[in-house]
N, C-alpha and C positions, 0 to 999 in steps of 0.2 A: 476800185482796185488799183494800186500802185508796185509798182518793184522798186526796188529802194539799192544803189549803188553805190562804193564806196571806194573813191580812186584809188588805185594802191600807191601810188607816191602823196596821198595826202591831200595835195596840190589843188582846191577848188577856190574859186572866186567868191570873195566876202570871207572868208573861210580862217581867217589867217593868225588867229589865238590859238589854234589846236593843232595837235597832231595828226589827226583826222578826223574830217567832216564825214559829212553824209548831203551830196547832193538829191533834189527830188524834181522830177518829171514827172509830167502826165504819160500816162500809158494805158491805152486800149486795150484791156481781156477782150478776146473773140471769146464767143459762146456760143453754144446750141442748144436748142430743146431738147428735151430725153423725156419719151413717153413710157412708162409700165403700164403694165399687162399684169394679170392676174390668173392664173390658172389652178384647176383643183389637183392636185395631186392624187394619182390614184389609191385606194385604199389595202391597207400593210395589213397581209394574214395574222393573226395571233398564232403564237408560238407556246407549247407547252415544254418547260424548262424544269429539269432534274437535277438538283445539285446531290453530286457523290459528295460523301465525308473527307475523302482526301483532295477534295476542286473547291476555292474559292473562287470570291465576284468581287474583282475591286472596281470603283463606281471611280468617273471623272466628273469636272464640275463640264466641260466641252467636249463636243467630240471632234476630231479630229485632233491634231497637231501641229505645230507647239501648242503649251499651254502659253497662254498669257502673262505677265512678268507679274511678279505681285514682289511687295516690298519683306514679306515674311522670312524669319531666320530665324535660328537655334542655338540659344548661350546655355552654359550652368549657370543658375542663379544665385551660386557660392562659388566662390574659391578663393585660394590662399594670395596670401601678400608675393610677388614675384614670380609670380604666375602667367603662361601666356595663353590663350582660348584664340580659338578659329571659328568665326561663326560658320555654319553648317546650314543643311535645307533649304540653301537659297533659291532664290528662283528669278533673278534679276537679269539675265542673260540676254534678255531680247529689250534689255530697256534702255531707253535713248542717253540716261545719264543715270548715274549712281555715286549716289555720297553720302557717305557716315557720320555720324555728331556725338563721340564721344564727352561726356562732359560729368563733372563730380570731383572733390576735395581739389578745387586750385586747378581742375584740367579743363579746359575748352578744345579740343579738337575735330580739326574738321578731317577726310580726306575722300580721296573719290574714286577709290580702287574698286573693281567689281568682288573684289574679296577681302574679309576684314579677319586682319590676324594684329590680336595687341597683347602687350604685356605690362601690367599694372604693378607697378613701384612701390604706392601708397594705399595702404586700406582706407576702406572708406566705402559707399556705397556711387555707384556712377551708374549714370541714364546714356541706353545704347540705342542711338535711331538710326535707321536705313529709310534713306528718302530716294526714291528711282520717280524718272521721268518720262514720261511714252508721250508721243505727238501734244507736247508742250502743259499734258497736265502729269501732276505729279503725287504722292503718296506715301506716307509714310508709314512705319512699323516700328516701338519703341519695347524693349526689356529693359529690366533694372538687374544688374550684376552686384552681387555683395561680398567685397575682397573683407577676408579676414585676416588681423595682422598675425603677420609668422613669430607669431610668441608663445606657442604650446608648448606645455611645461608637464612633463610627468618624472614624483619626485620617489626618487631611490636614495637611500642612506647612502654616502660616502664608504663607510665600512660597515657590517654589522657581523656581530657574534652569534654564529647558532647554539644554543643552550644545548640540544638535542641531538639527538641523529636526525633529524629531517630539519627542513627547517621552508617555509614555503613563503615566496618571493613576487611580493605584488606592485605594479608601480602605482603611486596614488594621483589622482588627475590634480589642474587646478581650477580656474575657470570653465573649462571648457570640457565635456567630458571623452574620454577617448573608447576611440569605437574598436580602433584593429590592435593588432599587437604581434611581434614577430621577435622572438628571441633568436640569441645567438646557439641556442642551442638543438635550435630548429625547432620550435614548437612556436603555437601562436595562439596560443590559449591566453585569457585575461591575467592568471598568475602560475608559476611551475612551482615545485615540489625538488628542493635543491639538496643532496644527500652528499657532497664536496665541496671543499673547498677551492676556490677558484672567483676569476673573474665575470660578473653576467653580465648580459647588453641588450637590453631590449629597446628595439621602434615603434615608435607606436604614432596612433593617427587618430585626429577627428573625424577622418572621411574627408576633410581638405588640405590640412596642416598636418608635416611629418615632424618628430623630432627624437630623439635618442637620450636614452638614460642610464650609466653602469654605475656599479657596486662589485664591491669585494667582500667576499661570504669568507668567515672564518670559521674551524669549530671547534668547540671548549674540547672537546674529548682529546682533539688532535694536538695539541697544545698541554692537557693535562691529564695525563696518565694516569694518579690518584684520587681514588673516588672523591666526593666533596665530601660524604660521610659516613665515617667508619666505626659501626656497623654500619651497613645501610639498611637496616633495620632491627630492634628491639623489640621483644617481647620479654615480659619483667613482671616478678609477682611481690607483689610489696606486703607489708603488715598494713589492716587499717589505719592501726594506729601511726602510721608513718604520712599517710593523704594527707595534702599532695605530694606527692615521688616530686623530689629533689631530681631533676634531669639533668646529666650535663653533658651536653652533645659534644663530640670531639671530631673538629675539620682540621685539614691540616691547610684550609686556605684563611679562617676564621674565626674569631670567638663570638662572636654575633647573630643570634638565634630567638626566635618567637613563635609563638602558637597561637592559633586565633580563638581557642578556648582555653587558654590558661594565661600565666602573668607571663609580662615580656620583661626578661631581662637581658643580660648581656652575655654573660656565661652560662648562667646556669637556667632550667624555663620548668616551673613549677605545673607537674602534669594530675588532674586528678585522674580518677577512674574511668575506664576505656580505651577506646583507638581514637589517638590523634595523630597530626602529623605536626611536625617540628621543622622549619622553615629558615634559609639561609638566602643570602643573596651577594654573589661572588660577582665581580666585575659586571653585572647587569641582569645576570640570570639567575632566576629561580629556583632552587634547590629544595627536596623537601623527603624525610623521613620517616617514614611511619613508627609507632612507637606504642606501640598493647600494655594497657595495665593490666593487672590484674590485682586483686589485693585476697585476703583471708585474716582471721580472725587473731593475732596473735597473742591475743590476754594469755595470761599464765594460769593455768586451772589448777587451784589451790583449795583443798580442801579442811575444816577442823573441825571433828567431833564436838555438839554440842553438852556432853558428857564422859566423863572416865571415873573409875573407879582404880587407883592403886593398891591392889590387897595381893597384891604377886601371884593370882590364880592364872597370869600369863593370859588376859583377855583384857582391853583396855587399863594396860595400866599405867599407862605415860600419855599425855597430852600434848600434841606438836602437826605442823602442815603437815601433809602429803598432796598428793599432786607432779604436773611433768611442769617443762619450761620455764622453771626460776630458781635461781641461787639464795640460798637465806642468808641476809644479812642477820638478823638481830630479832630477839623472841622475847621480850618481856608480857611481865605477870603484874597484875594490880587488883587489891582486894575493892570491895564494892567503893569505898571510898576515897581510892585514887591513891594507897598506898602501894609503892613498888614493894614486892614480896620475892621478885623472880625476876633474871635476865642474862640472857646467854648470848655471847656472839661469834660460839665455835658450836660445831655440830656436837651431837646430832642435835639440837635445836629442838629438844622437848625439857617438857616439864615432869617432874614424878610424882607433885603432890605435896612439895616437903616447904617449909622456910627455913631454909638451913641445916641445920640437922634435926629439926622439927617436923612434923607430920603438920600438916595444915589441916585442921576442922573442914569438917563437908562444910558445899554451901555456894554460893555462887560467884565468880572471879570475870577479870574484866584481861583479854589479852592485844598485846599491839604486837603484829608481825609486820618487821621492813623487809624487804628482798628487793631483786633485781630482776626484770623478763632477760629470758636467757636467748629471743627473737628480738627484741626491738632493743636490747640494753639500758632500756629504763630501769628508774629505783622508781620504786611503789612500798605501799602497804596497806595492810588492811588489819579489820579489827572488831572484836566481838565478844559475846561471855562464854561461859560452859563452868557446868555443874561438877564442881567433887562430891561423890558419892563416898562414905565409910560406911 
């Protein structure tokens, strides 16, 4: 055994490179013997133990107190870029020395506070040790802390237009996905339901990293008084013979119109038969009209006897159309062999049987009627024979 002394001026012989030596003597520890003893301990009743529902049993690792220092402590093992954490749960209190080893992107830090409060500058992942000392041995406790950089980003359009009366407002994450959300409007649901125009502002978080995002909500309505289309809806009954309806939508913001079952044009969008909708797109928003066809049959129903007999008994005795919905143009007469005999193009638009001031022999004639539909305003004709009977 030795004791070991250390002048306080330094000052010892041979000694004289340093600032201070360390002189050494012999020295005599007295001692004595120490005898133990063993004895039984007497033996401990057993206990019958009833835990109520509302009584717990928390266990120690000793009994008695203090507990013994241990190097263990308590970080998040996430948090944001500029951020500071206080480790917790310690239990270093009765230990002879204590020192921390922060270390991770460019940082080596030592320090030997009994409490560790830091704040992290640079992300990056850093190794956190608590090393404590008790009667010269010592022990350590490491976590790993993972700072994330403060560059959460959740993206709002600068301006946007609501098409509609509502219009509903979500921020979109980027890397990172965002957990909370806290409007300016006090709600903190992941997206709101905006029926004004005005400014939003929503915060939002990964659960480490905050950041904020606004937008300016405008809406078409408020802005534009005049419907985009007028009517704002058609029902229209057309002639067959008219398919497709010639449409020509009338905006007063556009001439530019399409339908996803008919042809696209610029003015005019050719619709066949049914319910479509007819489609505009004004400063970004979608506009659309509904527009019902309908059609029916509009031929001209024209009828001619396939015989007359002119004998003036006032019972077929003129040959000419009847029928509704057509104006006659023009009524010519041809014998079987393509001779004109007959041709009128003022009413009444029949025949009496004569060429000229001749009677025409019975027999069979060939007629060509031109008219016009008095529904669709076509020229047509048609054409066939019929019998003079004498």
């Amino acid at each position: 055994p030795m004791l070991v002394k250390i002048a306080p001026n330094g000052l010892i012989d041979g000694c004289e490179q340093f600032s201070s030596c360390i002189a050494v003597h012999d020295y005599t520890l007295p001692t004595q013997s120490i005898t133990w003893t063993r004895s039984s301990a007497p033996p401990l009743p057993d206990l019958d133990v009833v835990l109520e529902p509302q009584h717990g049993i928390q266990t120690i690792e000793f009994c008695g107190t203090p507990l013994p220092p241990k190097p263990t402590f308590h970080l998040p093992d996430t948090i944001c870029q500029q951020a500071c954490v206080t480790a917790d749960s310690l239990r270093n209190d009765l230990a002879h020395h204590v020192e921390w080893h922060i270390a991770g992107h460019q940082l080596d830090s030592v320090t030997t506070n009994n409490v560790l409060t830091f704040c992290f500058t640079e992300p990056g992942d850093y190794e956190i040790t608590q090393t404590i000392w008790l009667l010269g041995c010592n022990e350590s406790y490491t976590r790993i802390i993972h700072v994330l950089a403060d560059d959460l980003v959740a993206f709002l359009p600068n301006e946007e237009l609501a098409c509609g009366e509502y219009l509903s407002l979500s921020p979109s994450p980027g890397d990172r996905p965002l957990r909370t959300f806290q409007w300016n409007t006090g709600e903190s649901s992941a997206s709101i339901v905006v029926a004004e125009a005005g400014w939003y502002q929503v915060t939002v978080s990964d659960g480490y990293c905050t950041t904020t995002a606004t937008t300016a909500i405008r809406f078409f309505s408020d802005e534009n008084e005049i419907p985009v289309f007028t009517p704002s809806a058609l029902d229209t009954t057309v002639c067959l013979q008219s398919l497709p309806l010639s449409y020509r939508p009338h905006s007063p913001y556009t001439n530019h119109f399409w339908s996803l079952d008919a042809n696209k044009m610029d003015s005019v969008v050719l619709l066949p038969l049914g319910q479509h909708f007819v489609h505009t797109n004004v400063e970004g928003c979608l506009f659309s009209q509904q527009v019902t066809v309908k059609a029916e049959d509009c031929s001209s129903n024209i009828y001619f006897p396939n015989a007359f007999s002119p004998n003036n008994d006032g019972i077929n005795d003129f040959f000419g159309p009847q029928g509704i919905n057509y104006e006659p143009i023009r009524l010519t007469i041809f014998n079987r062999w393509g001779q004109l005999l007959y041709q009128t193009t003022t009413a009444p638009f029949r025949w009496a049987g004569s060429i000229g001031n001749t009677n025409a022999e019975g027999g069979v004639f060939v007629y060509q009627f031109e008219y016009k539909h008095v529904l669709t305003g076509m020229i047509d004709q048609t054409s066939g024979d019929v019998t003079l009977i004498r």
